[in-house]
C-alpha positions in Angstrom: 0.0 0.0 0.0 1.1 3.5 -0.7 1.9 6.4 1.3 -0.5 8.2 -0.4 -3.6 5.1 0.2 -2.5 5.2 4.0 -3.0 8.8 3.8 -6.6 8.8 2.2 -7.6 6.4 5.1 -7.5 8.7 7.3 -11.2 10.5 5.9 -14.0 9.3 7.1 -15.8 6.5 5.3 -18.8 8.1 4.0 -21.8 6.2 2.1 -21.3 7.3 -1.3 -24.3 7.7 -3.7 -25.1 5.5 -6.5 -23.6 8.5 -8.7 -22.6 7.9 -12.9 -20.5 10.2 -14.7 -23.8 12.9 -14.9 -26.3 11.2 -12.5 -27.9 8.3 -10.9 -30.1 7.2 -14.2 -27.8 7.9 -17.1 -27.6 6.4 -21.0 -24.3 6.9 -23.5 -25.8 6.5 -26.7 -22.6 5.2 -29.2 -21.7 4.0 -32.0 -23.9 5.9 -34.6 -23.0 9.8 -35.8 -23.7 12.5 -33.4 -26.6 13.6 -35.7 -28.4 10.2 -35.3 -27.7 10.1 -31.6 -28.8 13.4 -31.2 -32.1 12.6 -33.2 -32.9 9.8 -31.1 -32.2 11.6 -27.7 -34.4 14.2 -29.0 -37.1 11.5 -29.9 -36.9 9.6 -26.7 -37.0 12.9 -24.5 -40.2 14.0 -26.6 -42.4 11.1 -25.6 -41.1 11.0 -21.5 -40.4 14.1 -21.0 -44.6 14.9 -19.7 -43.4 12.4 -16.7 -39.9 12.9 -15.9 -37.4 15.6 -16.2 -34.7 14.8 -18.5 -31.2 16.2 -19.9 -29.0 15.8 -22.6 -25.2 16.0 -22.5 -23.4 16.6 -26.2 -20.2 18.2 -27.1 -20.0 21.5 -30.2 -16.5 21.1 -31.7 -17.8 23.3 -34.6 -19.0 25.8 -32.2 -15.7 25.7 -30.5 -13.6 25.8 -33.9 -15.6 28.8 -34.6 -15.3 30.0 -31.5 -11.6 29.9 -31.3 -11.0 31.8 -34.9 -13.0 34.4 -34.1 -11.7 34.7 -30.6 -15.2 34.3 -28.9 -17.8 36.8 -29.8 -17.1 40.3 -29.5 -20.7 40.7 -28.3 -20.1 39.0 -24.9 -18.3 39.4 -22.2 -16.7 35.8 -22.2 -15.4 37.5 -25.5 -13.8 40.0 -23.3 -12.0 38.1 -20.7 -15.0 36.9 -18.2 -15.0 33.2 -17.2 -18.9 33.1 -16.4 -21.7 34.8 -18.2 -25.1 34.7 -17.4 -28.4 35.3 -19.6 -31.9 35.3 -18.8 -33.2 34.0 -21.4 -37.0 34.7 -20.5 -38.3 31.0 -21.2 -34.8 29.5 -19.9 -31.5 30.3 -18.2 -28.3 30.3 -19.9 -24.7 30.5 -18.1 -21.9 30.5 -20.3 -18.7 29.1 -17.5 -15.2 28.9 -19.0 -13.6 26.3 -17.0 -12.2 22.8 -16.7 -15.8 20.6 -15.6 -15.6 17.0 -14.6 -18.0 14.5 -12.5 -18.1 16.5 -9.2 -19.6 19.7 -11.3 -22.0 17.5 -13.8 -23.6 15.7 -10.8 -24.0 19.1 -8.9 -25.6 20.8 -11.9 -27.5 17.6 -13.6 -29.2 17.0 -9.9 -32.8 17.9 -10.6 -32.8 15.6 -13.4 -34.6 12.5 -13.4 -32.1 10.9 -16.1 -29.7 11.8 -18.5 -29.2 11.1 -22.0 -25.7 11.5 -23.2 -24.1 11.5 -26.5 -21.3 8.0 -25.9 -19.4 9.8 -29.4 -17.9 11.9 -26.6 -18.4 11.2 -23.1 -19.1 7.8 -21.3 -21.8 7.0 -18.5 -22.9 4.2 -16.2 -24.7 2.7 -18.5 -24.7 2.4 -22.3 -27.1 2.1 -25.8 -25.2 0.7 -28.2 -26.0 1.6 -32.3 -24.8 -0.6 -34.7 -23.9 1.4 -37.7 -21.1 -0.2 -40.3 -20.7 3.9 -40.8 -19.1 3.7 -37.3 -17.9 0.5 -36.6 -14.6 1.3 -36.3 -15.2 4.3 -34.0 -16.8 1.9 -32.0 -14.2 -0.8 -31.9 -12.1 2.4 -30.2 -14.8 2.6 -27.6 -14.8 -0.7 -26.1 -13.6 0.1 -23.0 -16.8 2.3 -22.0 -19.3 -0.6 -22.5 -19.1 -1.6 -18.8 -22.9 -2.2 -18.4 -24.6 -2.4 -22.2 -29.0 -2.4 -22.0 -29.9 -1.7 -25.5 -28.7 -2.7 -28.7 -30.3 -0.7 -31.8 -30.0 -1.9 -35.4 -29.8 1.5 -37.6 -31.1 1.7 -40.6 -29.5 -1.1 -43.5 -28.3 -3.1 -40.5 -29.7 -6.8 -40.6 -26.9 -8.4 -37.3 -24.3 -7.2 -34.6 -21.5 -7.0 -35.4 -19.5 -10.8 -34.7 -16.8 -8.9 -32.7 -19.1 -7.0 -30.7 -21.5 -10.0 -29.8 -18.3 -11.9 -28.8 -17.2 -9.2 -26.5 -20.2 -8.7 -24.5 -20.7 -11.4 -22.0 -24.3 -11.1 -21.6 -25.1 -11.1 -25.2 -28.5 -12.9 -25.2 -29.3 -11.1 -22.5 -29.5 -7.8 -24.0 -32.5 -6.6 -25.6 -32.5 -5.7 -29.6 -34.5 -2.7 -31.5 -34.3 -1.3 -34.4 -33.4 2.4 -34.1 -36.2 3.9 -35.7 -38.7 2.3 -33.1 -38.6 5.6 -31.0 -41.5 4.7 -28.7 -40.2 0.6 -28.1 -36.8 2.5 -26.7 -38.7 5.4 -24.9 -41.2 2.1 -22.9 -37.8 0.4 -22.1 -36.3 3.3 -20.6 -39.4 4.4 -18.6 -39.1 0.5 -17.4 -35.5 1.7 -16.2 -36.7 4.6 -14.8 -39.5 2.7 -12.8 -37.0 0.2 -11.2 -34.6 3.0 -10.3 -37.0 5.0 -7.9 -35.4 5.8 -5.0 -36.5 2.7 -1.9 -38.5 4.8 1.0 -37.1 4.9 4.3 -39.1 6.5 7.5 -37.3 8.7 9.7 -38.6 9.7 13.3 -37.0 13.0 14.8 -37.1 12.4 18.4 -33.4 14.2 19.3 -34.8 17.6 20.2 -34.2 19.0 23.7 -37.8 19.8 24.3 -36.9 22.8 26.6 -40.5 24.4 25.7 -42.4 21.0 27.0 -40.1 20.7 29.8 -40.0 16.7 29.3 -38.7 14.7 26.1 -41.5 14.3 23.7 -40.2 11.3 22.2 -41.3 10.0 25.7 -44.7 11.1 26.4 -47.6 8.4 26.2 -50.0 9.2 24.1 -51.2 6.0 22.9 -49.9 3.6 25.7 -46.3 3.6 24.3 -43.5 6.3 24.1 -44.4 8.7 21.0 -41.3 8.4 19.2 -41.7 4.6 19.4 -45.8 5.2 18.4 -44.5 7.0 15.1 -42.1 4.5 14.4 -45.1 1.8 14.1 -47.5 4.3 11.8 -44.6 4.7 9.0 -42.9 0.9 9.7 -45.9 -1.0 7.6 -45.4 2.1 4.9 -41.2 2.3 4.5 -38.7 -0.6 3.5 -36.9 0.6 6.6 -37.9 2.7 9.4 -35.2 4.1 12.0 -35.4 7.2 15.1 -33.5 10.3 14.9 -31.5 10.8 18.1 -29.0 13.0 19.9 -25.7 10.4 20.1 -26.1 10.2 23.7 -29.8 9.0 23.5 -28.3 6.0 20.7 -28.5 2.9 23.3 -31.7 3.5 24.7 -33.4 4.1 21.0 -34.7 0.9 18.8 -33.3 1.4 15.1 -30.9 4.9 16.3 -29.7 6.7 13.5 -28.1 9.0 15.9 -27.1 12.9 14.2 -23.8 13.6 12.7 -24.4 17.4 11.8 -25.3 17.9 15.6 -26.6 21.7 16.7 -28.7 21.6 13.5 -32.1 20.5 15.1 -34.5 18.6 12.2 -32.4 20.0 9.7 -29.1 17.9 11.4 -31.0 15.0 11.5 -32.3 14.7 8.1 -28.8 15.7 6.6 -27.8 12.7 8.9 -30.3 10.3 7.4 -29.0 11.0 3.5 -25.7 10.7 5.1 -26.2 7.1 6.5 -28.1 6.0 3.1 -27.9 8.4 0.3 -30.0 6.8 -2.1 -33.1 6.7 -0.2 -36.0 8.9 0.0 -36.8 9.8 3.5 -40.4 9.8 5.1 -39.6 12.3 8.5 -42.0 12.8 10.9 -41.5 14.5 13.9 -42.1 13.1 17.2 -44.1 15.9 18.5 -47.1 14.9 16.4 -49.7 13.6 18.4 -52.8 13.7 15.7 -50.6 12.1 12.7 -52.3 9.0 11.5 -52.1 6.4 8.9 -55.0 8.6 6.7 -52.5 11.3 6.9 -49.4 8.9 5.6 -51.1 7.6 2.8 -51.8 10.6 1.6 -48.4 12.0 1.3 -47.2 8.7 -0.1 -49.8 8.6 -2.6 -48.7 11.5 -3.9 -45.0 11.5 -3.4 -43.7 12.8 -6.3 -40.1 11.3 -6.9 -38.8 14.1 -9.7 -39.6 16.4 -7.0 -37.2 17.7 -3.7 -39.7 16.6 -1.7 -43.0 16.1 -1.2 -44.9 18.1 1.5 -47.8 19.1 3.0 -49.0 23.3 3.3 -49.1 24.2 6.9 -52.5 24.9 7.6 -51.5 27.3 10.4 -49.1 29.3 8.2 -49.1 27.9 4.4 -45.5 27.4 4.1 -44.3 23.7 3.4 -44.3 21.4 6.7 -40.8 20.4 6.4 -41.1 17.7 9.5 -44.1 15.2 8.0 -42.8 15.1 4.2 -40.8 13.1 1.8 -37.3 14.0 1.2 -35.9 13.1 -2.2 -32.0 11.9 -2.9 -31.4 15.0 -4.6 -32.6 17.0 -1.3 -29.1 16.3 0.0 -26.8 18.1 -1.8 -29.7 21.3 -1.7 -29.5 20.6 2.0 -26.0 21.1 2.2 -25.4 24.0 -0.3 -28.2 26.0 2.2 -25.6 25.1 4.9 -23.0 26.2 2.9 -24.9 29.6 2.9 -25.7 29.6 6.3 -29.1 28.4 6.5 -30.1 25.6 8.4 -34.3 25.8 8.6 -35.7 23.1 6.1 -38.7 24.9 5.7 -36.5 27.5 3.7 -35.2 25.0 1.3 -38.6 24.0 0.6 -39.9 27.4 -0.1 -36.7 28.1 -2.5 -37.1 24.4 -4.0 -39.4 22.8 -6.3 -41.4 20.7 -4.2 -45.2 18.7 -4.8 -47.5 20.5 -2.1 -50.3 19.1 -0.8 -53.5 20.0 1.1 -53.8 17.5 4.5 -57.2 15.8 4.4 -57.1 16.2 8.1 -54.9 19.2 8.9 -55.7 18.4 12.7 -53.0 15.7 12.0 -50.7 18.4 11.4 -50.6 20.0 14.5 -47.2 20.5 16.6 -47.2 19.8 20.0 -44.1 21.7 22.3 -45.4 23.1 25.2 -47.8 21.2 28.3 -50.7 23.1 27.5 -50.5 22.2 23.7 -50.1 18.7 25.3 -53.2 18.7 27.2 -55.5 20.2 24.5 -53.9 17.5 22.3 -55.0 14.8 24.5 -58.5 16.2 24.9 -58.8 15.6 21.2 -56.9 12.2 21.1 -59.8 11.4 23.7 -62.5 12.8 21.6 -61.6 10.5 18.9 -64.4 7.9 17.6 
């Protein structure tokens, strides 16, 4: 082992998300010009893009030819020495960056994408389309090394076989579905297939680490139901989630069933759901506070119902304030690195990122479930009600 590995040891071992080159759910398309792939991207996007939100990553060597004869346009200011330039474009946005981009950037600005479509002439991704074309076979035959994980063949247009080479490379072969490449909607159902298995699994999330000063007790521990609340939670979204764990202060870890004890401690709800994508970053995240007496399976089923995964989140309005409830909603993968660029900025209120974040709002069916509990008298006219109930 090298100095440098033994060096690199010394970080913390972090769960790393199920990233590609661009994103989670990403396509090279190779092995046919750049006009054909763009075609087909184009093609695919048309027909799924009224479901999911989809990008398309392509490289301009003309533009950039041109670009470099004329010395960049005159007209703008990138033209002039600037390194970013940006352009409301009215219906779009448009910045212009002059600087050296890999995977760290693409993931960062490709987040909000459900899936990316990427022309394989000149990039590679996590997973690869594969155009047989005799007008690039030998292009191709260059490429081998990026077809680590091949779904699709396509047969373009005069093409009758695979290539022998090509079948004899990849090991699952027989595996691998066949189109032809003018079937546009037979491509766009097999992706949406993809797309469908990829959602993100659900995982609930009690927050039951707060230092109820206001109650004057811990709220995680007050017995509504015949059972400690946070506990009482933990059942409701248990039947709902493929894993359901509590959100505790470290010191509260051993006396906690399923802890997922905070790492971003001082940051109240906003701590403890960075925490959660920290622990499993590919998950969606069902959080429900503790200190919500009224919350009920009704209420649950709703928001899942409606989860909307190409969303941030999914949330209900407040019905005291009409702001997003940030502490009974779904939190998306892509939520995390929003999460931590409002850190970055100094802002740690969740509610805030889903103001400023395109989130799926929703009206509560029963808004009573809704309603926060922190101090004893809040306490005591919840219980009245809990009493009331039929």
């Amino acid at each position: 082992m090298s100095s440098e590995d033994k060096k690199h040891e010394k970080h913390a071992k972090l769960a790393l998300p199920a990233y590609g080159r661009f994103h989670r759910n990403e396509w090279a398309i190779l092995g046919a010009p750049c006009g054909d792939i763009r075609q087909l991207a184009f093609g695919v996007i048309g027909r799924l893009s009224s479901r999911y939100r989809l990008a398309y990553a392509d490289a301009d060597h003309a533009a950039a030819d041109a670009d470099a004869a004329a010395g960049q346009s005159p007209g703008s200011a990138m033209g002039h020495g600037a390194k970013m330039e940006y352009t409301d474009k009215i219906n779009y946005h448009r910045f212009d960056i002059k600087a050296r981009l890999d995977v760290y950037q693409y993931r960062q600005y490709f987040n909000e994408q459900d899936a990316v479509l990427v022309n394989g002439n000149h990039f590679g991704a996590g997973r690869q389309i594969v155009i047989v074309d005799a007008r690039k076979e030998e292009s191709l035959k260059r490429k081998m090394d990026r077809l680590g994980d091949v779904r699709l063949i396509l047969l373009s247009e005069g093409a009758r076989e695979v290539f022998p080479w090509l079948r004899d490379s990849l090991e699952n072969f027989a595996d691998i579905p066949q189109m032809k490449i003018q079937d546009v909607a037979g491509i766009s159902i097999l992706l949406e297939k993809e797309l469908e298995a990829a959602r993100p699994p659900l995982y609930g999330l009690v927050l039951a680490g707060g230092q109820s000063q206001r109650m004057g007790i811990d709220k995680g521990l007050i017995e509504y139901y015949g059972m400690p609340q946070r506990d009482y939670i933990a059942r409701l979204l248990a039947p709902l989630c493929e894993k359901t764990f509590i959100s505790c202060r470290p010191d509260q870890a051993e006396e906690v069933a399923n802890p997922l004890p905070d790492t971003f401690p001082g940051l109240g709800p906003f701590g403890a759901i960075a925490s959660a994508f920290r622990r499993h970053p590919d998950a969606a995240w069902l959080v429900a506070a503790c200190d919500l007496p009224l919350l009920d399976k009704e209420t649950i089923a709703q928001l899942i119902g409606y989860r909307n995964p190409s969303k941030v989140a999914t949330a209900f309005n407040s019905p005291v304030n009409e702001f997003p409830e940030p502490l009974i909603a779904i939190w998306e993968p892509r939520s995390y690195p929003i999460l931590l660029q409002f850190l970055a900025q100094g802002y740690s209120c969740p509610r805030k990122v889903l103001i400023n974040s395109n989130v799926e709002l929703l009206n509560a069916g029963k808004p009573d479930a809704l309603r926060n509990v922190n101090s004893p008298e809040e306490m005591e006219e919840a219980i009245a009600l809990i009493k009331a109930l039929p």
